[in-house]
C-alpha positions in Angstrom: 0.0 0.0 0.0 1.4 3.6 -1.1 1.0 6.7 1.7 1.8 9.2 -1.7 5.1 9.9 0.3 8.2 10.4 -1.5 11.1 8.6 -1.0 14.3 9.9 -1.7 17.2 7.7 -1.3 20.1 6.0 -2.8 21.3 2.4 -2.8 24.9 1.5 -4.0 24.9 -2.7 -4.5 28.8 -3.4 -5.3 30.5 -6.7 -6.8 27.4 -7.9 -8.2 27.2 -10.2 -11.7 24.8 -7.9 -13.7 22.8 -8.8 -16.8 22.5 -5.4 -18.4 19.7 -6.9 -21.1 22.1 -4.6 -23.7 23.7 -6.2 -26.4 26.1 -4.1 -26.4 27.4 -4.1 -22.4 26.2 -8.2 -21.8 27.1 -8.8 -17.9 29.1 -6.9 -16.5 31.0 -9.2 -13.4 31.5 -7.7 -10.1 29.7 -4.3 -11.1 28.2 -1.7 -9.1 24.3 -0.7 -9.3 23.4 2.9 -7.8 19.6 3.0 -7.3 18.4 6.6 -6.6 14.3 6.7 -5.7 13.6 3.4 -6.9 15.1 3.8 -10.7 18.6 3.0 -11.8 20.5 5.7 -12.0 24.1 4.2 -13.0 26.1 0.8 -13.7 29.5 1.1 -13.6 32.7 -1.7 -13.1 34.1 0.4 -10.2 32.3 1.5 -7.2 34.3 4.8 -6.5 32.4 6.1 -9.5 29.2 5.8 -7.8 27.3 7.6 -5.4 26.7 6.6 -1.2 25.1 4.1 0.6 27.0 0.7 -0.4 25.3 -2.5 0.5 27.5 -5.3 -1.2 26.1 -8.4 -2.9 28.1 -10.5 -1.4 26.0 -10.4 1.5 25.9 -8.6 5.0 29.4 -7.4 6.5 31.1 -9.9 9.4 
């Protein structure tokens, strides 16, 4: 159920295997996904070119 609130946030997932569904980048391995307000706002190889909040795909931090 939706309040009509928005949420603003971003969500950094790092090492992840991505399948991009684009010919032309395939999968990138051990990418990084920054979601900003629920819409992907970047895939990159190297997390330092993305924005805050890293959660890895690895799974949680020991």
């Amino acid at each position: 159920m939706t309040t009509g609130a928005t949420e603003n946030y971003s969500t950094l997932i790092r090492g992840a295997t991505i399948l991009t569904m684009d010919p032309a980048a395939g999968v990138l391995e051990r990418g990084d996904l920054l979601i900003e307000n629920g819409l992907v706002a970047a895939l990159e190889s190297a997390a330092e070119r993305l924005g805050p909040v890293p959660r890895s795909a690895l799974g949680p931090a020991s």
